[in-house]
BALOBA-1460 file (C-alpha; in Angstrom, 3 decimals):
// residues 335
<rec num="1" residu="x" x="23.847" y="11.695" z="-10.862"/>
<rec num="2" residu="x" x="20.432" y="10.544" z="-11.066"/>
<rec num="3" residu="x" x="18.564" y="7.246" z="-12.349"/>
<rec num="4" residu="x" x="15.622" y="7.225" z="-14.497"/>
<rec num="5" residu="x" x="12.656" y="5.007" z="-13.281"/>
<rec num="6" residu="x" x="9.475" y="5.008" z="-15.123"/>
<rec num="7" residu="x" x="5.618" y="5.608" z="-14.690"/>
<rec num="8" residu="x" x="2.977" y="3.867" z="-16.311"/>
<rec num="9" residu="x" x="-0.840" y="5.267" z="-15.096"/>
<rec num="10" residu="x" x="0.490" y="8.481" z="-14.454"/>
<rec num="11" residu="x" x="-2.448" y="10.607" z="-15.008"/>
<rec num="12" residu="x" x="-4.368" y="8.571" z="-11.711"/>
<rec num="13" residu="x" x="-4.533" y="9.754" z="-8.477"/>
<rec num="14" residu="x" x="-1.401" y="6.908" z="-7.155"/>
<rec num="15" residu="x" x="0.508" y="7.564" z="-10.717"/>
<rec num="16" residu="x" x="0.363" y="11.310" z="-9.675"/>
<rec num="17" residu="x" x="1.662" y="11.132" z="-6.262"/>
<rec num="18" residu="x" x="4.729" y="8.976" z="-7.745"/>
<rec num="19" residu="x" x="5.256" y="11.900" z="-10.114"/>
<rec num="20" residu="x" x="5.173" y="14.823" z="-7.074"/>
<rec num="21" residu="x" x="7.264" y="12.520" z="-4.660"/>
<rec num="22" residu="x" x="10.002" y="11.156" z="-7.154"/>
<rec num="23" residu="x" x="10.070" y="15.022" z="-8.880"/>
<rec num="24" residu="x" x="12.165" y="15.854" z="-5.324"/>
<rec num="25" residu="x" x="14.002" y="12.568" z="-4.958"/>
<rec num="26" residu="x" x="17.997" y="13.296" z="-5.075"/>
<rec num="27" residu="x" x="18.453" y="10.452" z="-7.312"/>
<rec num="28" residu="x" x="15.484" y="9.198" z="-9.516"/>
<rec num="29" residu="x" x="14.313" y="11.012" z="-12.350"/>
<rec num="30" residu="x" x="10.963" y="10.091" z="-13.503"/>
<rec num="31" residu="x" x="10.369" y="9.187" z="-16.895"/>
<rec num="32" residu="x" x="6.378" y="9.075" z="-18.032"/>
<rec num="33" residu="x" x="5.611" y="5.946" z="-19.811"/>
<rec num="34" residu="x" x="2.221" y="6.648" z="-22.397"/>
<rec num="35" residu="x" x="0.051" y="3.334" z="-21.760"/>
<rec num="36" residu="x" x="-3.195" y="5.944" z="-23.007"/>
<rec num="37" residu="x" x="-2.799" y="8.695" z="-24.837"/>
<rec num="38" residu="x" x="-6.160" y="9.274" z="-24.371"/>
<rec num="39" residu="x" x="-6.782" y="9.784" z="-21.059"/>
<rec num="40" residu="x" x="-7.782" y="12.985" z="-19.559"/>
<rec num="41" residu="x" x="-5.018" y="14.900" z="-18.189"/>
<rec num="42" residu="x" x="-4.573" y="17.866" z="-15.578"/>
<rec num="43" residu="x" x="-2.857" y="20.698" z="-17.160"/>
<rec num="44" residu="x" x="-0.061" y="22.129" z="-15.686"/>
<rec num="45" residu="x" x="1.068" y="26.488" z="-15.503"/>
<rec num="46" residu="x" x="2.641" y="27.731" z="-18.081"/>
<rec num="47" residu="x" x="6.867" y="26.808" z="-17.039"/>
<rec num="48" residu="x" x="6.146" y="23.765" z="-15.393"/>
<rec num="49" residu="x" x="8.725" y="21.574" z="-16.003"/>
<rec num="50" residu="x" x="8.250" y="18.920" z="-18.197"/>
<rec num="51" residu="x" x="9.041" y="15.283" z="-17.785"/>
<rec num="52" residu="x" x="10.213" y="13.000" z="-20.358"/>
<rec num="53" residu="x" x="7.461" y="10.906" z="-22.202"/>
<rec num="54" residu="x" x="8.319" y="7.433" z="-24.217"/>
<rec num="55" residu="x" x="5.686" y="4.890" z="-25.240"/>
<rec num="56" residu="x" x="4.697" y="1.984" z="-22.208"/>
<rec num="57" residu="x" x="6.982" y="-0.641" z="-24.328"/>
<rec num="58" residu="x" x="9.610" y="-2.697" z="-22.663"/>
<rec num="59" residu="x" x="11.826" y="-2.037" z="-25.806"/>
<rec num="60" residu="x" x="11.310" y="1.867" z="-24.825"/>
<rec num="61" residu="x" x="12.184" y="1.283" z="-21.591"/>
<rec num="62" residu="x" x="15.378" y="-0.187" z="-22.265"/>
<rec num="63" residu="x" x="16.131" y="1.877" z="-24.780"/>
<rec num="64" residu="x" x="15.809" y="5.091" z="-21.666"/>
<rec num="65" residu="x" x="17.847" y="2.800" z="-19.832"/>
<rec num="66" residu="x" x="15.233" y="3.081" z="-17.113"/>
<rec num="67" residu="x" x="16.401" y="1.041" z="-14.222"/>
<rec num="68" residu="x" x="12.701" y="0.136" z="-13.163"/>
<rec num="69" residu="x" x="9.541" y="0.908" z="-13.748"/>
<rec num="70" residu="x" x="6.248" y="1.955" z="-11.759"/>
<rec num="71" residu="x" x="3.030" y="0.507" z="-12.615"/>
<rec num="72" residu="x" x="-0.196" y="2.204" z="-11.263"/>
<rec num="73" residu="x" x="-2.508" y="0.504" z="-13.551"/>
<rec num="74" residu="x" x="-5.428" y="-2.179" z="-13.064"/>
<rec num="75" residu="x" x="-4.233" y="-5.503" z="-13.145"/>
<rec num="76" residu="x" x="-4.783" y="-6.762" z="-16.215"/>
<rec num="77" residu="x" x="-2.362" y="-4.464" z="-17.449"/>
<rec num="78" residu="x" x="0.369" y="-4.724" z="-14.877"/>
<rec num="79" residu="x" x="0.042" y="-8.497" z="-16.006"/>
<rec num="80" residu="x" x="0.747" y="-7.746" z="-19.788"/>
<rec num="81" residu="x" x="3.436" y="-5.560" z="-19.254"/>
<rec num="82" residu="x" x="5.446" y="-7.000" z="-16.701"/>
<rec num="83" residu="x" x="6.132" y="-10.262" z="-18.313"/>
<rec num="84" residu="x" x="8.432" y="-7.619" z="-21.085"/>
<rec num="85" residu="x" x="9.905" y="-5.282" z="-19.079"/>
<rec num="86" residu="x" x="11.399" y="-8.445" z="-16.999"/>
<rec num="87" residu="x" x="13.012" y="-9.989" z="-19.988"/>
<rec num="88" residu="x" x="14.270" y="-6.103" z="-21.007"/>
<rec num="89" residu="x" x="16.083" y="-5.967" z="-17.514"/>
<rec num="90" residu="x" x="13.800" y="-3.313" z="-15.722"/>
<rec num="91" residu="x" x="12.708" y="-3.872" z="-12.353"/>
<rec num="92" residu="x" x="9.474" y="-3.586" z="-11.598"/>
<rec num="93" residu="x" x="7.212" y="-1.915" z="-8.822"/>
<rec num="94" residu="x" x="3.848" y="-2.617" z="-9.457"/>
<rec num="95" residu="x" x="0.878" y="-0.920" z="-7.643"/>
<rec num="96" residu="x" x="-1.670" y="-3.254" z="-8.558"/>
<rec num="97" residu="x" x="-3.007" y="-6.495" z="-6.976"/>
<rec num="98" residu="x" x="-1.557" y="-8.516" z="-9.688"/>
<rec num="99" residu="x" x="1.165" y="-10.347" z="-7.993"/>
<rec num="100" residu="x" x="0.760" y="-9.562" z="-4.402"/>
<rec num="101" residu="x" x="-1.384" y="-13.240" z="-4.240"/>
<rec num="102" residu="x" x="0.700" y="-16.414" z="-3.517"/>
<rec num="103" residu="x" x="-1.478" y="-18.874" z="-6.425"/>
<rec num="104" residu="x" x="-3.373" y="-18.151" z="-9.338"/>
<rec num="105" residu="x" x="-6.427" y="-19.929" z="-7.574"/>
<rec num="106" residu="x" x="-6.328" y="-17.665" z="-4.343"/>
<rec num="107" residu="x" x="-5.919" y="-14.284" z="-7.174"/>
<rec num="108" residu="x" x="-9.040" y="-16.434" z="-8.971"/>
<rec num="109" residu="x" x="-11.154" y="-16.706" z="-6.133"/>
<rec num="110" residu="x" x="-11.204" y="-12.875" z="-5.044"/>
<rec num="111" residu="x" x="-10.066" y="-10.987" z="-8.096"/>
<rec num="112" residu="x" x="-13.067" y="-13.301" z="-9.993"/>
<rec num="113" residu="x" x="-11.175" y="-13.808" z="-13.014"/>
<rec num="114" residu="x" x="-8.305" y="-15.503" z="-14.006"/>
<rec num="115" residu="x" x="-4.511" y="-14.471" z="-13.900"/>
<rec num="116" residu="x" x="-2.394" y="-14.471" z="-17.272"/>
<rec num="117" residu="x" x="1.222" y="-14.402" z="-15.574"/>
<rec num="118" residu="x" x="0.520" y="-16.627" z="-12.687"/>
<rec num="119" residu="x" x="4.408" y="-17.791" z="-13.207"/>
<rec num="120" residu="x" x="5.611" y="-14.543" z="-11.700"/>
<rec num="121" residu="x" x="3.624" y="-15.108" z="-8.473"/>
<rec num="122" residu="x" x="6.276" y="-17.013" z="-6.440"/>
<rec num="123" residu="x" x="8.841" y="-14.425" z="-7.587"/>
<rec num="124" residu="x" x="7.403" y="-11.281" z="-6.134"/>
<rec num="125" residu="x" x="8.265" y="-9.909" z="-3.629"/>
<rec num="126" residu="x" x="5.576" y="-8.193" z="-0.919"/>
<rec num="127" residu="x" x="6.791" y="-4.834" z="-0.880"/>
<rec num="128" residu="x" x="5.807" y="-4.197" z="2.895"/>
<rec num="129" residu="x" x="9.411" y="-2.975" z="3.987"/>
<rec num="130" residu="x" x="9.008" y="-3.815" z="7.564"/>
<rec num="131" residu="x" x="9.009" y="-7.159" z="7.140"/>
<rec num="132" residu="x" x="10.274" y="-8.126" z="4.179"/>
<rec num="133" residu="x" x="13.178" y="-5.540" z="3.484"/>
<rec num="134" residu="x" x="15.268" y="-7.827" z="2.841"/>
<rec num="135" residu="x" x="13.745" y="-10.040" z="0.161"/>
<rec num="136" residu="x" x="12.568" y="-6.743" z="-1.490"/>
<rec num="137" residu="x" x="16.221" y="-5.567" z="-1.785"/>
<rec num="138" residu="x" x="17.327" y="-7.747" z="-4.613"/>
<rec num="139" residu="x" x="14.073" y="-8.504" z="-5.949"/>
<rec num="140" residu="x" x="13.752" y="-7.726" z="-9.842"/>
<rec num="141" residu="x" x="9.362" y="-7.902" z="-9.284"/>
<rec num="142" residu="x" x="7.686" y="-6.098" z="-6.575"/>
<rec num="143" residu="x" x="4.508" y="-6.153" z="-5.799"/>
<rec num="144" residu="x" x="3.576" y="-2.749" z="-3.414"/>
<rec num="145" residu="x" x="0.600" y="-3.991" z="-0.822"/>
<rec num="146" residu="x" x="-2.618" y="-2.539" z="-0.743"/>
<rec num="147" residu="x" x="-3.818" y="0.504" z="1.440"/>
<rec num="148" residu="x" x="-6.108" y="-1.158" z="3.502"/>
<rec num="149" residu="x" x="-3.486" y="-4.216" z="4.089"/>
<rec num="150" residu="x" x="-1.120" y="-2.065" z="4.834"/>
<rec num="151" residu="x" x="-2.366" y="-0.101" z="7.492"/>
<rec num="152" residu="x" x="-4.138" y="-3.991" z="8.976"/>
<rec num="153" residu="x" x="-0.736" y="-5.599" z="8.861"/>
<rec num="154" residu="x" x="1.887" y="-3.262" z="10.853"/>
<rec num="155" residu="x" x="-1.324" y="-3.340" z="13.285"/>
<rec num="156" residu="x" x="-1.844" y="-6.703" z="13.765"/>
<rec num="157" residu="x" x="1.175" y="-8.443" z="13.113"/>
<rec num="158" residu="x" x="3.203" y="-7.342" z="16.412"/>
<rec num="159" residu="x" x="-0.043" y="-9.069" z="17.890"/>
<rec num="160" residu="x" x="0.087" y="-12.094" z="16.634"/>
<rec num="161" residu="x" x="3.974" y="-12.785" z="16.826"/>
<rec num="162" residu="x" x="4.545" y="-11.980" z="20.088"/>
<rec num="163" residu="x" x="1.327" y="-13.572" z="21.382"/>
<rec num="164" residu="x" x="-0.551" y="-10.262" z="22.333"/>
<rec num="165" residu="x" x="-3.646" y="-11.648" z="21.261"/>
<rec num="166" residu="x" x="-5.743" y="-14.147" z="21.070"/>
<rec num="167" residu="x" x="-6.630" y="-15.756" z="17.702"/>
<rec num="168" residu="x" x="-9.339" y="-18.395" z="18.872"/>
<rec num="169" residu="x" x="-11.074" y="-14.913" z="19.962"/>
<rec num="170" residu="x" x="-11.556" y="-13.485" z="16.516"/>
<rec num="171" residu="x" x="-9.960" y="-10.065" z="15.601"/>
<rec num="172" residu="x" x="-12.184" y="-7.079" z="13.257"/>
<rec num="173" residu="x" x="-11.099" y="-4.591" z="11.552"/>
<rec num="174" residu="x" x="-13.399" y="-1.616" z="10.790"/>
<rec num="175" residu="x" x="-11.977" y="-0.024" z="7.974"/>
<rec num="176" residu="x" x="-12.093" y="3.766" z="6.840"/>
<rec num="177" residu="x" x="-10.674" y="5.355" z="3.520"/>
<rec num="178" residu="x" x="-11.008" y="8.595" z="1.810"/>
<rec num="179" residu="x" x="-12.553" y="8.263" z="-1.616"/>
<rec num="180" residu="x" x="-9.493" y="8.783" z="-3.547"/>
<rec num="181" residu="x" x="-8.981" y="5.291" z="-2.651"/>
<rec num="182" residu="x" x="-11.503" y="4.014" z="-5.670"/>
<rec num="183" residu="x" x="-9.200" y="5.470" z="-8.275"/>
<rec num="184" residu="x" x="-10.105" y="8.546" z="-10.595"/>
<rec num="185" residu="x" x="-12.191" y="6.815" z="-13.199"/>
<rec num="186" residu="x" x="-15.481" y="8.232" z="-12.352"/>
<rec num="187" residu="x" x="-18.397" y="6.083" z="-11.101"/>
<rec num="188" residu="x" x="-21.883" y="6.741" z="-9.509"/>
<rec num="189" residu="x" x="-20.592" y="5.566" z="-6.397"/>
<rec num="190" residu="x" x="-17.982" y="8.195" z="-6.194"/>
<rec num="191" residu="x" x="-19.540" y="10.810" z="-7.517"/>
<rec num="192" residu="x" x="-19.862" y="14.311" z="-5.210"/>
<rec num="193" residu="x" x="-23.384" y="13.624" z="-4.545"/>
<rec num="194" residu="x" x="-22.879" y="9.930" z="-3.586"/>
<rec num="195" residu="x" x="-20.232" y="10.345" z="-1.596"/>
<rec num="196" residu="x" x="-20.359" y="14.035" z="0.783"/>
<rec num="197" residu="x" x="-22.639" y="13.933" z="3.674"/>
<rec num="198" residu="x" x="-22.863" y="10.370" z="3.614"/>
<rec num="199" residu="x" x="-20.987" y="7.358" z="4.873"/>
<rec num="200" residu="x" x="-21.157" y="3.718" z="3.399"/>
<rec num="201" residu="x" x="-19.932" y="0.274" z="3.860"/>
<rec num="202" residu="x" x="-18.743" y="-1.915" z="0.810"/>
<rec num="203" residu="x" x="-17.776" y="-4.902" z="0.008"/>
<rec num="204" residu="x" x="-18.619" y="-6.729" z="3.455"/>
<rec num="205" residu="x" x="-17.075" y="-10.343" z="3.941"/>
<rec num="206" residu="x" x="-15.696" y="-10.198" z="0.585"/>
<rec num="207" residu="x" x="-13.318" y="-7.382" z="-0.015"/>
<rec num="208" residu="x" x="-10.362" y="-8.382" z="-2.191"/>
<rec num="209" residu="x" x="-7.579" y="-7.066" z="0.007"/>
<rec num="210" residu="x" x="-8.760" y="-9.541" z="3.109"/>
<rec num="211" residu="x" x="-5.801" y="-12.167" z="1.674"/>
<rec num="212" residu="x" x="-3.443" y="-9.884" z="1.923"/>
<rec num="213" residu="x" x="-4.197" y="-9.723" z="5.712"/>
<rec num="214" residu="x" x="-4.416" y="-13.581" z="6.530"/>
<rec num="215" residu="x" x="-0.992" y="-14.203" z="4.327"/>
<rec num="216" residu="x" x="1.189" y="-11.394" z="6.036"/>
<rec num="217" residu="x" x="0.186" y="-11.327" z="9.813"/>
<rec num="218" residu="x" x="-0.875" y="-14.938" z="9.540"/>
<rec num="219" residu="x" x="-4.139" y="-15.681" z="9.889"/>
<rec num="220" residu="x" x="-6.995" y="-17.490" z="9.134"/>
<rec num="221" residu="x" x="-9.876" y="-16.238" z="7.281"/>
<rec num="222" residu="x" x="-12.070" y="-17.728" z="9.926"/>
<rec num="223" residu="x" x="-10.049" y="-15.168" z="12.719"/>
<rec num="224" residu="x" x="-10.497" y="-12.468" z="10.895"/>
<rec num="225" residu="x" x="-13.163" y="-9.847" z="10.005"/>
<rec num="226" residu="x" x="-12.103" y="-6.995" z="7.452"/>
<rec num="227" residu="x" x="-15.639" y="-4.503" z="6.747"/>
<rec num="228" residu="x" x="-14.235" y="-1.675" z="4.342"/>
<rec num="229" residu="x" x="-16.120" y="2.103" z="4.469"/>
<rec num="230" residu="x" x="-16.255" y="5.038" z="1.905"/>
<rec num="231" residu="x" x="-15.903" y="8.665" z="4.034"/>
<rec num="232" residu="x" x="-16.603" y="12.197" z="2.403"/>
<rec num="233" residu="x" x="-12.474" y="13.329" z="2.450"/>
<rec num="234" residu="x" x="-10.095" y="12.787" z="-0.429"/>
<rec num="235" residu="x" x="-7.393" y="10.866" z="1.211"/>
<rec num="236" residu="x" x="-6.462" y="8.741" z="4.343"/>
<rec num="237" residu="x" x="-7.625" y="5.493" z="5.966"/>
<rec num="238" residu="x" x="-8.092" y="4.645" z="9.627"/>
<rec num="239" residu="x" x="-8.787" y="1.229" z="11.021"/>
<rec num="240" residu="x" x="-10.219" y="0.106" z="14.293"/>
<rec num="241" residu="x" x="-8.904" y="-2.775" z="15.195"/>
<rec num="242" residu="x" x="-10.412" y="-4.944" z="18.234"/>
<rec num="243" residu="x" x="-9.135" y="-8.148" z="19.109"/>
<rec num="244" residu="x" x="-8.723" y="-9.815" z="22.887"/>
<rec num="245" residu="x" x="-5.403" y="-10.005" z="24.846"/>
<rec num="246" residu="x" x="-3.600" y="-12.662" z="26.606"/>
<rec num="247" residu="x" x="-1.070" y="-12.302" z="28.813"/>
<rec num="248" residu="x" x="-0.590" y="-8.623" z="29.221"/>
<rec num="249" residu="x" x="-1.936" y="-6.271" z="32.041"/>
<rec num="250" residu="x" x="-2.324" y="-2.896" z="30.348"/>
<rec num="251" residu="x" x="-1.834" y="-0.500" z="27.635"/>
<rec num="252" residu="x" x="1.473" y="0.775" z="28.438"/>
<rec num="253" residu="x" x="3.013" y="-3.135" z="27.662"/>
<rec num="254" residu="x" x="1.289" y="-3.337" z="23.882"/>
<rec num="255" residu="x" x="2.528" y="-0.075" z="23.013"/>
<rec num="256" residu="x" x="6.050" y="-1.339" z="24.563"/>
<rec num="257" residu="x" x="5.782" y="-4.244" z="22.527"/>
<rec num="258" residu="x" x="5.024" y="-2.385" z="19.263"/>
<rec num="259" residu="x" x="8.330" y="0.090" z="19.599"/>
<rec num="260" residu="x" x="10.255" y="-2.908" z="20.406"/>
<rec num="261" residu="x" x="8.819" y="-4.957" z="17.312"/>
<rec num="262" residu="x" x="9.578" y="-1.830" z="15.122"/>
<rec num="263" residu="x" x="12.654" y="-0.631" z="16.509"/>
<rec num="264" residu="x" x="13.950" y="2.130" z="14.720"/>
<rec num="265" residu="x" x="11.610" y="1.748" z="11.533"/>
<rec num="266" residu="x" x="11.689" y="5.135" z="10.230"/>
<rec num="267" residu="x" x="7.639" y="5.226" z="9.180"/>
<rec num="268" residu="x" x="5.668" y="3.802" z="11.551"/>
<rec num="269" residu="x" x="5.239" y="5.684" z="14.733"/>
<rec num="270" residu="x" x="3.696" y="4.791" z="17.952"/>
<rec num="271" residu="x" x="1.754" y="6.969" z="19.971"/>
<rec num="272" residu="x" x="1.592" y="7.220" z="24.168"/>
<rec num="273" residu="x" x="-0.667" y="4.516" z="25.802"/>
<rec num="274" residu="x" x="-4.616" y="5.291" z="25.573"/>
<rec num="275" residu="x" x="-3.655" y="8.182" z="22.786"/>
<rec num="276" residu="x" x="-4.789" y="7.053" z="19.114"/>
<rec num="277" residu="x" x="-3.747" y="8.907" z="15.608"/>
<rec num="278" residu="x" x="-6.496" y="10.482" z="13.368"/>
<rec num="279" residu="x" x="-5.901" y="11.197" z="9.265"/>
<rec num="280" residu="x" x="-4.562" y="14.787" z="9.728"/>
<rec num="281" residu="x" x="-1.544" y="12.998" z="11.596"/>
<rec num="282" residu="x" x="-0.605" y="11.196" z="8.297"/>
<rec num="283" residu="x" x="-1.699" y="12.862" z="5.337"/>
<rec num="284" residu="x" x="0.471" y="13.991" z="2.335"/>
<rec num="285" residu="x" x="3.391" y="11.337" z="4.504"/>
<rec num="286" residu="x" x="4.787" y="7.942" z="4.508"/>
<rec num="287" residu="x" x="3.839" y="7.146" z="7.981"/>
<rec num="288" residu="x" x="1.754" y="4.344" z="9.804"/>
<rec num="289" residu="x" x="0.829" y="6.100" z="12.529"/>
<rec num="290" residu="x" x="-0.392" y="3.497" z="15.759"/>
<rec num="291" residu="x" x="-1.711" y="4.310" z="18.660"/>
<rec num="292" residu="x" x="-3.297" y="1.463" z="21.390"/>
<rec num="293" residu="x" x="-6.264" y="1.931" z="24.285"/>
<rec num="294" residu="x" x="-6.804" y="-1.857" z="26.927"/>
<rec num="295" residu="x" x="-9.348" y="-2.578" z="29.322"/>
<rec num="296" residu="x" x="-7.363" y="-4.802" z="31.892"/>
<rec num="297" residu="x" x="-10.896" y="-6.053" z="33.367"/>
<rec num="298" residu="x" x="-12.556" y="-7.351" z="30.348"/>
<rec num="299" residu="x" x="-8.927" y="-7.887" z="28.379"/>
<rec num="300" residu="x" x="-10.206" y="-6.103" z="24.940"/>
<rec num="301" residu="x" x="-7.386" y="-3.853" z="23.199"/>
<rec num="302" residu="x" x="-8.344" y="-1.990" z="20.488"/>
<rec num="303" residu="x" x="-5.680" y="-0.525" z="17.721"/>
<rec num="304" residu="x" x="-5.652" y="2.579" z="15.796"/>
<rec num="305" residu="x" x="-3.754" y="2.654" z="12.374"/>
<rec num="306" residu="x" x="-3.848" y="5.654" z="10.392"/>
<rec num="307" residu="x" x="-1.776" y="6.108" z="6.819"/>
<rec num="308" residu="x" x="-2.300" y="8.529" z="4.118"/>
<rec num="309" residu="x" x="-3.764" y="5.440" z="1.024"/>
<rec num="310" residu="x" x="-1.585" y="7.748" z="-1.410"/>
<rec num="311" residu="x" x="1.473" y="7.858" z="-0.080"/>
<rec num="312" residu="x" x="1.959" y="4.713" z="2.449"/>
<rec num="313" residu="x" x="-0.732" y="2.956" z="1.116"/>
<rec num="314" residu="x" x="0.431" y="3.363" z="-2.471"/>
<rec num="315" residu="x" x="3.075" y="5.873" z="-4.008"/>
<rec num="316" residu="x" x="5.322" y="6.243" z="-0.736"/>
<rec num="317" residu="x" x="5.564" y="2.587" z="-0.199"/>
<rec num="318" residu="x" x="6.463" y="2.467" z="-3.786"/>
<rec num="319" residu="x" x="9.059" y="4.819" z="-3.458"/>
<rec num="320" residu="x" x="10.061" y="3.265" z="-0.720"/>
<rec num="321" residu="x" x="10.484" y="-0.378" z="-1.994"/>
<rec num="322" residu="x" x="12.298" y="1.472" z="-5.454"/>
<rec num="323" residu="x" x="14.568" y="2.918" z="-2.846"/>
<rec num="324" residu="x" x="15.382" y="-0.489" z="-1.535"/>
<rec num="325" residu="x" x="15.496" y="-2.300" z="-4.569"/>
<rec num="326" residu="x" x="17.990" y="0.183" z="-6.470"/>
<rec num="327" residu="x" x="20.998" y="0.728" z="-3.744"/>
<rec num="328" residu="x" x="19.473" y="4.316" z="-1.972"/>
<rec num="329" residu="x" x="18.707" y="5.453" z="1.752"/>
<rec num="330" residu="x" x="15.403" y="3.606" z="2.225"/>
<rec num="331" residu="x" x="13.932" y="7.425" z="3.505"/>
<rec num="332" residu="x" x="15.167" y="9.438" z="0.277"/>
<rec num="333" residu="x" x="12.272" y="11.500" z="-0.820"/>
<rec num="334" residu="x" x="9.713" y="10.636" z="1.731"/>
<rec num="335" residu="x" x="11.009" y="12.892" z="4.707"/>
């Protein structure tokens, strides 16, 4: 038997990658929920099997008896539909920043407009499995983290709970993502000739996703600097992080530390002291893939974190958090 979940912003690049992961998952159908009829679409070979398409209403959606719905859509929309498809009974998994914020004047001050549900911000949950499994399970909200948070947090956090490094210190993050990243709506910025052969930093000191970091590995925005990059490759993000140890002699004890923080997390992997990930280790998975390199004399670590922003930093983690939230093995359709 299978359960129908549904897709809203299905033609992007994150709505896609929820279609090709959840077309091989044992137990969810997807259903494609029209928000624009208008939008460009890919076309498909002639045979391709075609998915079920109902209008992006929350009296459609109950009427499918979809048991939740995906929303990979900017965040004004997530923020008009989700209000309905609550009150219809749907769960929902929304990949936008809408309610990943704690208070409407935080979302305010680095969204730079106000939020028109801010009563569903204490209810979501932060759909970053390894550490908040538990309230995602029988959350009916959920609000999927972004890429570049997610890749910062399974980093950093380890460091800061178990006293690895030193907050008084400062810790930076230099951020890398493919360009798929920006979404498919076309801008000068992302254009081919913008982007190949070049490399570019944006949004420095100010990039929206830098509260998602403070909130989750607990921080304050004064120990932290977050500087995001555009590269010329479709997909992936790696992040350099540097930051100052106490109380540890070498390598070999942070990457101990890490597998014991994560235990037997089935997507984030650590790699063998002094050996760091690069994009080609992660792509087209679900992974977080870590790897650590310590100078004892001067006490400066520095982390690698590598995920593909599609799948881990987006539609995996989705998938994920649906497979949480609706009863099946946390890892069905992602390995």
């Amino acid at each position: 038997m299978t359960t129908s979940v549904g897709i809203v912003g299905f033609r992007g690049y994150s709505g896609a990658e929820l279609v090709r992961i959840l077309a091989r998952h044992p137990h969810a159908e997807p259903v494609l929920l029209e928000h624009r009829s208008d939008s460009d679409e890919r076309h498909a070979p002639r045979k391709t099997g075609v998915l079920r398409r109902i209008p992006a209403t929350a009296e459609a959606a109950k009427a499918e008896k979809l048991a939740a719905v995906f929303l990979a859509t900017p965040h004004e929309v997530a923020m008009d539909l989700t209000p309905g498809l609550l009150e219809a009974g749907v769960k929902v998994i929304d990949l936008s920043a809408a309610f990943r914020l704690r208070t409407p004047e935080t979302y305010r001050r680095w969204y730079k407009h106000d939020h028109t549900a801010p009563s569903y911000l204490d209810e979501a949950a932060y759909g970053l499995p390894e550490f908040y499994r538990e309230q995602i399970r029988p959350a009916r909200l959920i609000a999927n983290p972004g890429c570049y948070p997610t890749a910062a947090n399974l980093a950093i956090r380890p460091l800061i709970e178990l006293g690895i490094a030193d907050k008084a210190a400062g810790i930076v993050c230099d951020a890398k993502s493919g360009v798929s990243g920006a979404g498919r709506k076309p801008t000068l910025k992302t254009s081919y000739c913008e982007v190949t052969e070049n490399f570019s930093a944006y949004s420095i000191l100010d990039h929206r996703h830098v509260p998602e970091v403070l909130m989750n590995s607990h921080l304050e925005e004064g120990e932290f600097s977050f500087t995001a990059h555009l590269i010329p490759c479709h997909r992936g993000i790696l992040e350099t992080i540097y930051f100052r140890a106490v109380g540890t002699t070498d390598a070999a004890r942070i990457v101990e530390a890490y597998e014991d923080f994560y235990g037997n997390e089935p997507f984030v992997r650590v790699y063998e002291p002094g050996i760091v990930p690069d994009l080609h280790a992660v792509q087209r998975t679900n992974f977080c893939d870590l790897g650590v390199k310590f100078d004892a004399r001067t006490g400066r670590g520095v982390v690698v974190s590598c995920i593909d922003n599609l799948v881990k930093g987006a539609a995996g983690q989705a998938v994920q958090n649906m497979n949480l939230a609706l009863g099946f093995q946390e890892t069905q359709g992602l390995l």
